[in-house]
C-alpha positions as CSV (number, residue, x, y, z in Angstrom):
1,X,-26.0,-4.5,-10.5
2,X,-24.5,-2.0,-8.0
3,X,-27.7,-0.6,-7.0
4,X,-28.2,-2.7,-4.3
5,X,-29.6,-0.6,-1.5
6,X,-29.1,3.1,-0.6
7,X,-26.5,1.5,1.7
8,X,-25.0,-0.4,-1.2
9,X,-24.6,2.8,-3.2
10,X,-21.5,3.5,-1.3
11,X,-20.4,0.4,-0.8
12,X,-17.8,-1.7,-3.3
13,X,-17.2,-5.6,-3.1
14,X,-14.8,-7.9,-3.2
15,X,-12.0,-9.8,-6.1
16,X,-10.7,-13.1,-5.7
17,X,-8.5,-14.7,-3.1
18,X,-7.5,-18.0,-5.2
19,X,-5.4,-20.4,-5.8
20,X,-3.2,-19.2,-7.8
21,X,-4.7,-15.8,-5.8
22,X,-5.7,-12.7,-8.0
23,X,-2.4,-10.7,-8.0
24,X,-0.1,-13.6,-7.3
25,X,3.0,-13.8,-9.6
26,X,3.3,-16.9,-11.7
27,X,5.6,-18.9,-10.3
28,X,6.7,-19.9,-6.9
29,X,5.7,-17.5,-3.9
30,X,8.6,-15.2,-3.5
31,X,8.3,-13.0,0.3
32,X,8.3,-9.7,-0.1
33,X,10.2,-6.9,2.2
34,X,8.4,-3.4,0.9
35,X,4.6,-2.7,0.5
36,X,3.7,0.1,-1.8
37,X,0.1,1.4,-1.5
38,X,-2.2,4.1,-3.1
39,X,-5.5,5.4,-4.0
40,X,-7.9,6.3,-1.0
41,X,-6.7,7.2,2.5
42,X,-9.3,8.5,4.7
43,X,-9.3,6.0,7.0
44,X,-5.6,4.9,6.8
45,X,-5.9,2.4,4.0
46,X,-2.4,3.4,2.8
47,X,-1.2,2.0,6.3
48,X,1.6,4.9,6.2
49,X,0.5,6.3,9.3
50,X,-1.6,8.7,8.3
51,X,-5.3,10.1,7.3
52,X,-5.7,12.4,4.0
53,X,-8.3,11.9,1.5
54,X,-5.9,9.9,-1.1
55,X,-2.6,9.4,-2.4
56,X,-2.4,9.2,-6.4
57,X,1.3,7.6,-6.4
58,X,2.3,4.8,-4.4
59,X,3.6,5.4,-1.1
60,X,5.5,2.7,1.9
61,X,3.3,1.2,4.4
62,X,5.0,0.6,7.9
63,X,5.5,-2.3,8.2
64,X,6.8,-3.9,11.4
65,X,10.8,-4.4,11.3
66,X,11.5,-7.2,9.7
67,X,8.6,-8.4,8.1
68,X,7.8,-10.3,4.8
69,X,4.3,-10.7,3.3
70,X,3.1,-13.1,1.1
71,X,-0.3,-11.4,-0.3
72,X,-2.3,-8.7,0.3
73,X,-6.4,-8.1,-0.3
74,X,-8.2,-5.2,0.3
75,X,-11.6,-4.2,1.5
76,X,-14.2,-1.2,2.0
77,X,-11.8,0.8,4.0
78,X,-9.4,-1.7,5.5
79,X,-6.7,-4.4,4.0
80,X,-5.1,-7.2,5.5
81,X,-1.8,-9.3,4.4
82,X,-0.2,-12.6,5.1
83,X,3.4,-12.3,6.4
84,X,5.7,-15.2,5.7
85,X,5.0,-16.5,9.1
86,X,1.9,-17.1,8.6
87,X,0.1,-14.6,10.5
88,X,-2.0,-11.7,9.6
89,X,-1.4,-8.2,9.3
90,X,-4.5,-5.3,9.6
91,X,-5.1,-2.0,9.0
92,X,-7.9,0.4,8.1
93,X,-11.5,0.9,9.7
94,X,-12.2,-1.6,12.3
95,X,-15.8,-0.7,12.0
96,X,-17.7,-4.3,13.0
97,X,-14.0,-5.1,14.2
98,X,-13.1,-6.3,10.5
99,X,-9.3,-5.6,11.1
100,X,-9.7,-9.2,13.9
101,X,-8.4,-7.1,16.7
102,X,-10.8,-8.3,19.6
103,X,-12.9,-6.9,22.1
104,X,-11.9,-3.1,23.0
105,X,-9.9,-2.9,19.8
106,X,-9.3,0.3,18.2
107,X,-11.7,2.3,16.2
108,X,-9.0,2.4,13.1
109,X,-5.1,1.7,12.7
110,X,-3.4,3.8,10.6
111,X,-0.8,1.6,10.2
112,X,-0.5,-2.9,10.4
113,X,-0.9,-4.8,13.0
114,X,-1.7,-8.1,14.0
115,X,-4.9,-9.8,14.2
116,X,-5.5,-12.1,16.8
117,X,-5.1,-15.6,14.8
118,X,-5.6,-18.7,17.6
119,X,-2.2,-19.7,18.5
120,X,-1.2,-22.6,16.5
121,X,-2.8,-21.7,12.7
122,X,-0.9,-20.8,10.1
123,X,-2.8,-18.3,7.7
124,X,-1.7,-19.1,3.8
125,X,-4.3,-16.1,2.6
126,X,-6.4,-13.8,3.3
127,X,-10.2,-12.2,1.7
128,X,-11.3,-8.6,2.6
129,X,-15.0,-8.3,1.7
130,X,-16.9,-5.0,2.8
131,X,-17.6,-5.9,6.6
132,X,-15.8,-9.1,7.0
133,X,-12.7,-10.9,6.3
134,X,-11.4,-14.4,5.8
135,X,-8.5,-16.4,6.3
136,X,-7.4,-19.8,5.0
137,X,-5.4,-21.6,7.0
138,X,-2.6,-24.6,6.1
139,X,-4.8,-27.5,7.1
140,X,-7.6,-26.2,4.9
141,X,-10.0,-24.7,7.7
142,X,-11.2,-21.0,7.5
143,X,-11.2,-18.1,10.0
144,X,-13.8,-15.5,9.9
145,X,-14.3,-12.3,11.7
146,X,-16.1,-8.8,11.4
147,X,-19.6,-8.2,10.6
148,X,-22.3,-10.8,11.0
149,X,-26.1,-9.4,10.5
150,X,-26.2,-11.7,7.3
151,X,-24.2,-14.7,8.4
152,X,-21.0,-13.6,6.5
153,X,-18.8,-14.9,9.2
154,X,-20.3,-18.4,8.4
155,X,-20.4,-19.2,12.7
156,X,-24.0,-21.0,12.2
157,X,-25.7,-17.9,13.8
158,X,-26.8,-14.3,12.2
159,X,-26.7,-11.7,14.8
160,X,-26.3,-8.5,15.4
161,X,-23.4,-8.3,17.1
162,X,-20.0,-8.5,14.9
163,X,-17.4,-10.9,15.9
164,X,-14.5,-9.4,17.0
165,X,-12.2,-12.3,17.2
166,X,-11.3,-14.6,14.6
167,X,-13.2,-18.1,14.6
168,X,-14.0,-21.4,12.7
169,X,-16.5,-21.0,9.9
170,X,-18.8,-24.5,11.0
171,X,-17.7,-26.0,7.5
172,X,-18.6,-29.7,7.2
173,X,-16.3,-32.0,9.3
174,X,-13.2,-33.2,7.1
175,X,-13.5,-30.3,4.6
176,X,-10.6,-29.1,3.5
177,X,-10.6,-25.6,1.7
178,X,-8.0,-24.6,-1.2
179,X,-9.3,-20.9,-2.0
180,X,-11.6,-18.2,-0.7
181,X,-13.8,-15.1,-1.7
182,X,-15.7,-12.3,0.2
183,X,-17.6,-10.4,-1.1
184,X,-20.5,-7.7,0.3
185,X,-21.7,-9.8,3.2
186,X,-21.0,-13.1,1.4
187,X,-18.3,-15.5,1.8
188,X,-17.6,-18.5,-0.7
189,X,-15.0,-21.1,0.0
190,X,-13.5,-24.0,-2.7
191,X,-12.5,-27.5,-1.4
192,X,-9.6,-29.4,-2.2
193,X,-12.3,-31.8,-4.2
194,X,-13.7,-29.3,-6.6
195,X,-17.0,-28.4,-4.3
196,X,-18.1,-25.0,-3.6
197,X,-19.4,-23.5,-0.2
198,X,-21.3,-20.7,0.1
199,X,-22.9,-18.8,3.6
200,X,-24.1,-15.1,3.9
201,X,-26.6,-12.8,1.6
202,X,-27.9,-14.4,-1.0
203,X,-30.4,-11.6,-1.9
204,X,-29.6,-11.5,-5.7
205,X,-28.4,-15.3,-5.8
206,X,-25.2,-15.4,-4.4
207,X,-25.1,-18.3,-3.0
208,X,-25.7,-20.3,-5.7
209,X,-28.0,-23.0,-4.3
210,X,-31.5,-21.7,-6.3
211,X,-32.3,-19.3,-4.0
212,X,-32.8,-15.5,-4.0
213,X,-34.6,-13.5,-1.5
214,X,-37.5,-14.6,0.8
215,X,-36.5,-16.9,3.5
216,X,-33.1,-18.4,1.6
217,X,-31.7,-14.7,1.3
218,X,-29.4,-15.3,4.4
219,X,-27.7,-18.3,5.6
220,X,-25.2,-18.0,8.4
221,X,-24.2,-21.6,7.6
222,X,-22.2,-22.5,4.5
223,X,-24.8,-24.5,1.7
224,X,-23.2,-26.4,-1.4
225,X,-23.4,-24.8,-5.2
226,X,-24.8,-27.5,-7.4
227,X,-22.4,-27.6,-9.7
228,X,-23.0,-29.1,-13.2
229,X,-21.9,-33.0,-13.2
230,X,-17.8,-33.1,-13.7
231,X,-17.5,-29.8,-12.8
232,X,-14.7,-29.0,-10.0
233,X,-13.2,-25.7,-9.2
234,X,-10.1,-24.8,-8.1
235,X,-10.0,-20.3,-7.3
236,X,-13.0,-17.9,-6.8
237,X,-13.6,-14.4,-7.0
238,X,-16.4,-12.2,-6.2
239,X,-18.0,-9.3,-7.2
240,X,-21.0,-7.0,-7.0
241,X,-23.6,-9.8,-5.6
242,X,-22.1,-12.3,-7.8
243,X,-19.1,-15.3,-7.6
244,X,-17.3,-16.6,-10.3
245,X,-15.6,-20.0,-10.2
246,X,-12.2,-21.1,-12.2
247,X,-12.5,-24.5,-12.7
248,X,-10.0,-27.5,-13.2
249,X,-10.3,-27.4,-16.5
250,X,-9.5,-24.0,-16.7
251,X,-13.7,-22.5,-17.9
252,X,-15.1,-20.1,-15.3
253,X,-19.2,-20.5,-14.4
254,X,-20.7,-17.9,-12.6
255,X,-24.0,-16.9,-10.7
256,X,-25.7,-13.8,-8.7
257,X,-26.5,-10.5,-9.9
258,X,-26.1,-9.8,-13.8
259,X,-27.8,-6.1,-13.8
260,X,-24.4,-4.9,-16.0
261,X,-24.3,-8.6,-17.7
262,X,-21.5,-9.3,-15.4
263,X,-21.9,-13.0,-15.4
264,X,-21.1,-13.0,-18.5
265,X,-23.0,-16.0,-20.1
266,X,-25.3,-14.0,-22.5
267,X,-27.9,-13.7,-20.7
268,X,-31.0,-11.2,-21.0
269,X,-32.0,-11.7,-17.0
270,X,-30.6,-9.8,-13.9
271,X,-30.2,-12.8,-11.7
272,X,-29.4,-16.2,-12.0
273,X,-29.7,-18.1,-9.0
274,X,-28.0,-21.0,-10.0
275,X,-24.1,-21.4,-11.8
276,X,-24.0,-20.5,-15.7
277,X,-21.2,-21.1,-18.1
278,X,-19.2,-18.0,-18.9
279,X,-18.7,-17.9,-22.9
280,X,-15.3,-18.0,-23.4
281,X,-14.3,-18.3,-27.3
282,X,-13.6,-21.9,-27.9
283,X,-10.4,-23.5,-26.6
284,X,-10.0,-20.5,-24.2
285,X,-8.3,-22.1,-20.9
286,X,-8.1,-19.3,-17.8
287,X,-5.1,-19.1,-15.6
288,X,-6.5,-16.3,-13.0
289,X,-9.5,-14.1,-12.7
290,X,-10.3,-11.0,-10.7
291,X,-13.3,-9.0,-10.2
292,X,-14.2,-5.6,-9.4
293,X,-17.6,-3.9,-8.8
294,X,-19.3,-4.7,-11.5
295,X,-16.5,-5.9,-14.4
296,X,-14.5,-9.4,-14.4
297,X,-11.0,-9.7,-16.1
298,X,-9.5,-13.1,-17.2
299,X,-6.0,-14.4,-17.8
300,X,-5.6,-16.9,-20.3
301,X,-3.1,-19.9,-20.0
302,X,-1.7,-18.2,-23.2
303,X,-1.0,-15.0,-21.9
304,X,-4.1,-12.8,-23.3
305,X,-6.2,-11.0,-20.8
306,X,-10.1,-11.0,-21.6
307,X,-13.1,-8.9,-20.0
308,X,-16.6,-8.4,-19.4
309,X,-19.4,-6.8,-17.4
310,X,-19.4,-3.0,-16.5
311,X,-17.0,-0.7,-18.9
312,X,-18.1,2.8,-18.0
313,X,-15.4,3.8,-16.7
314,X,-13.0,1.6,-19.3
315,X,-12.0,-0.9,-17.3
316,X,-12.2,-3.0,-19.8
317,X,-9.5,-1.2,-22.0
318,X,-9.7,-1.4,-25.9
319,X,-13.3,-1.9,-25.6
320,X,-15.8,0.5,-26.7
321,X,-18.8,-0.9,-25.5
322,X,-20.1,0.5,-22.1
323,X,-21.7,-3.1,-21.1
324,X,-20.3,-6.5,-22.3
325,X,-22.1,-9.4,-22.1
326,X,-19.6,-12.2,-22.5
327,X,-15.8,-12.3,-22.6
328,X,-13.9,-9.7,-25.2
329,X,-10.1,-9.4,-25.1
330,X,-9.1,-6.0,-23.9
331,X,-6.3,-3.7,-25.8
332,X,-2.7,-4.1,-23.9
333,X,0.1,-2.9,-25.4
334,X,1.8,-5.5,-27.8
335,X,5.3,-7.1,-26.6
336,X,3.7,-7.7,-23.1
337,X,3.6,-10.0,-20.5
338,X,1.0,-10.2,-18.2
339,X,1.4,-12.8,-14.8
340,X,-1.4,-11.2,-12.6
341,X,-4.4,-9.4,-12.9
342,X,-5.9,-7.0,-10.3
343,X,-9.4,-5.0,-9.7
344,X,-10.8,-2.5,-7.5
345,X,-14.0,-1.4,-7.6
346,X,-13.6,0.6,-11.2
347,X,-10.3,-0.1,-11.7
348,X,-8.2,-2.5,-13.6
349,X,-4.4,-3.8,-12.8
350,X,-1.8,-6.0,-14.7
351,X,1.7,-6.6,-13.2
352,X,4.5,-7.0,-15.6
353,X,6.5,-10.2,-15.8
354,X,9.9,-7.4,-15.6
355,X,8.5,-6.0,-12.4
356,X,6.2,-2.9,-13.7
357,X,2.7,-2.9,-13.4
358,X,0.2,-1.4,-16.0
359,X,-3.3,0.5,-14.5
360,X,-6.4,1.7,-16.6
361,X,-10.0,2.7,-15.3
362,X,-11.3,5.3,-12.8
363,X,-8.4,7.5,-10.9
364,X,-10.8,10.1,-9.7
365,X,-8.8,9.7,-5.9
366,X,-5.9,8.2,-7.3
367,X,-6.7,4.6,-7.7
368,X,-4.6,4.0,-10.6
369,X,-1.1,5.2,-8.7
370,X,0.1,6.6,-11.7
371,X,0.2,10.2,-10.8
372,X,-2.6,11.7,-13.6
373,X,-5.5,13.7,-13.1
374,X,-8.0,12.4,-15.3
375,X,-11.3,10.8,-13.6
376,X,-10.9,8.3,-16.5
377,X,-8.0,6.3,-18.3
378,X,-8.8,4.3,-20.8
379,X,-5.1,3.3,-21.9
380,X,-2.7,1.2,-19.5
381,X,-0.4,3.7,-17.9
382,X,2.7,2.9,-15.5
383,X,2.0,2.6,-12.1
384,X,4.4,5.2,-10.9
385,X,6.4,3.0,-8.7
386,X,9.4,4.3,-6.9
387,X,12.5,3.7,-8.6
388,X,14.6,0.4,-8.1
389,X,11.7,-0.9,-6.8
390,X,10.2,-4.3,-8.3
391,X,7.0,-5.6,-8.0
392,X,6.1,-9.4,-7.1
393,X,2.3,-9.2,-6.1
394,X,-0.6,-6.8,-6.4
395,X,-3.4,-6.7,-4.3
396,X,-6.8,-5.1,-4.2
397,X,-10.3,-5.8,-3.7
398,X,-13.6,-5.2,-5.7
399,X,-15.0,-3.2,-2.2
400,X,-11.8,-1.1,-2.6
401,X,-10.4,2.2,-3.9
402,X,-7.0,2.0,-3.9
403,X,-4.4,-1.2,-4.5
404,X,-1.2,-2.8,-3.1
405,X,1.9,-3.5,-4.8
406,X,4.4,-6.4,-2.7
407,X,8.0,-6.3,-4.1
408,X,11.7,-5.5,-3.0
């Protein structure tokens, strides 16, 4: 499904921001004081203060003195964080002004700053998509800036002009939100009851609501996704044109696109407008998901890590097929334990309940931090973090080409 539009070609999507978020240790949210970043750096993504075309080992973002973050997400050429405060860090491209800076902001920051959250919220995570961003705030309400030809920011109104400041996304009063997802000009949003919101392109169903292309391809105003009765989600991720939702119970449905059978569920058609059930072997129960361009990867409550979707360039590791059409555990070393899984747009992340993290996939500009050469790796290499330093949380983002690691 990533031939979108000659536009598109370039582009990359977005993973989950979830509760627990994609790249969140199990466990208790621990602050963390060092930010290690790698992969692509043209336009300052590595928040180091500079500009080079990519770093394949991780390298320190500056970060402002004496700050913690919480989680970081990545998009197509920018990231954002969550300090412990509660505010919002950006750097990157502020093309469409996705970095939240206001009016007369900078073109790019080459290393974080604030966005301008509205006095008084307090942000508890953040979604990069490819134009736009997200941010969940502790009352359950969600901010949204950036890009807006497609409704993406969710204000009510598709225009052509980006907003520059973060705002309200015109949710239905009393709705309170427990997870977000953004994904190439299309936001999705979980309550705190199980219902899912959707608002932006829904040109190969991603919105969920039946419709895909004609007059329902946009709407700059979130619309419920019938969900099956007794159905209720709890975490979200997004991908190439398509959402994926973790429910209670601990199955994941999805909808959208399915050109690379990313969805998933079997099925022979490109598009399904409406959610399907992903087939999980029976008794499967998922912890986490995360999604990169075109590939998904699941966590199970038991500690195995499953996959599906696009495997050309192995990110679904001990699989030999180059398209899966429904969940197939993936090789990891034995002895193992995995608390987090990460994506980028080909790439594939697992962090290490002893602090290491574990990368396989593309690295043609570095994405999997582990120093190699090789366009490809199938096999799980070490990230090659500096030394005494442990990660807590990785980040990424399905519209990225490069990931974050959060630690001390």
């Amino acid at each position: 499904m990533r031939t979108i539009t000659a536009c598109a070609l370039a582009a990359v999507w977005m993973t989950a921001v979830a509760v627990p978020a994609a790249g969140a240790a199990a466990g208790p949210a621990v602050a963390a004081t060092s930010l290690q970043a790698w992969g692509v750096n043209d336009i300052g993504q590595l928040g180091n203060g500079t500009k080079s075309d990519f770093s394949k080992i991780p390298v320190p973002a500056t970060l402002p003195a004496g700050t913690r973050l919480r989680s970081v997400s990545a998009g197509c050429g920018f990231a954002l964080a969550v300090t412990s405060s509660g505010q919002v860090l950006s750097w990157g491209s502020n093309r469409d002004g996705r970095l939240g800076l206001g009016p007369g902001g900078p073109r790019s920051s080459l290393v974080p700053v604030p966005a301008l959250i509205p006095p008084g919220d307090v942000v508890t995570a953040v979604a990069a998509g490819c134009h736009h961003a997200l941010a969940l705030t502790a009352d359950g309400q969600v901010l949204a800036w950036g890009k807006n030809l497609l409704g993406s920011v969710g204000t009510g109104r598709a225009t052509d002009a980006p907003v520059l400041t973060p705002a309200r996304v015109r949710l239905p009063h009393g709705t309170h939100v427990i997870a977000i997802a953004a994904g190439y000009d299309t936001s999705v949003a979980v309550t705190a009851t199980g219902a899912v919101w959707t608002w932006g392109t829904g040109q190969f169903g991603q919105l969920g609501n039946g419709t895909q292309g004609g007059p329902g391809t946009i709407s700059a105003a979130p619309v419920r996704v019938p969900l099956p009765a007794g159905v209720k989600g709890r975490a979200v991720a997004t991908g190439t044109g398509d959402d994926y939702l973790l429910t209670t119970t601990g199955q994941v449905w999805a909808w959208g696109g399915n050109g690379l059978r990313e969805l998933g569920a079997g099925l022979k058609t490109g598009i399904a407008t409406r959610p399907v059930q992903v087939l999980l072997p029976a008794g499967t129960r998922v912890a986490s998901l995360a999604a990169g361009c075109d590939f998904v990867l699941a966590r199970t409550t038991a500690g195995s890590v499953f996959g599906w979707g696009d495997n050309h360039s192995r990110e679904l590791s001990g699989v030999r097929a180059t398209i899966v059409n429904r969940p197939r555990p993936l090789g990891l070393p034995a002895g193992i334990q995995v608390t987090a899984l990460g994506a980028s747009c080909s790439s594939s992340l697992a962090l290490l309940a002893d602090g290491r993290i574990l990368a396989w996939g593309q690295n043609g500009n570095g994405e999997l931090g582990t120093g190699g050469h090789a366009n490809i790796n199938p096999d799980p290499a070490p990230v090659a973090l500096p030394g005494g330093f442990t990660a807590t949380r990785i980040g990424s983002g399905s519209q990225a080409h490069g990931s974050y690691a959060l630690g001390h």
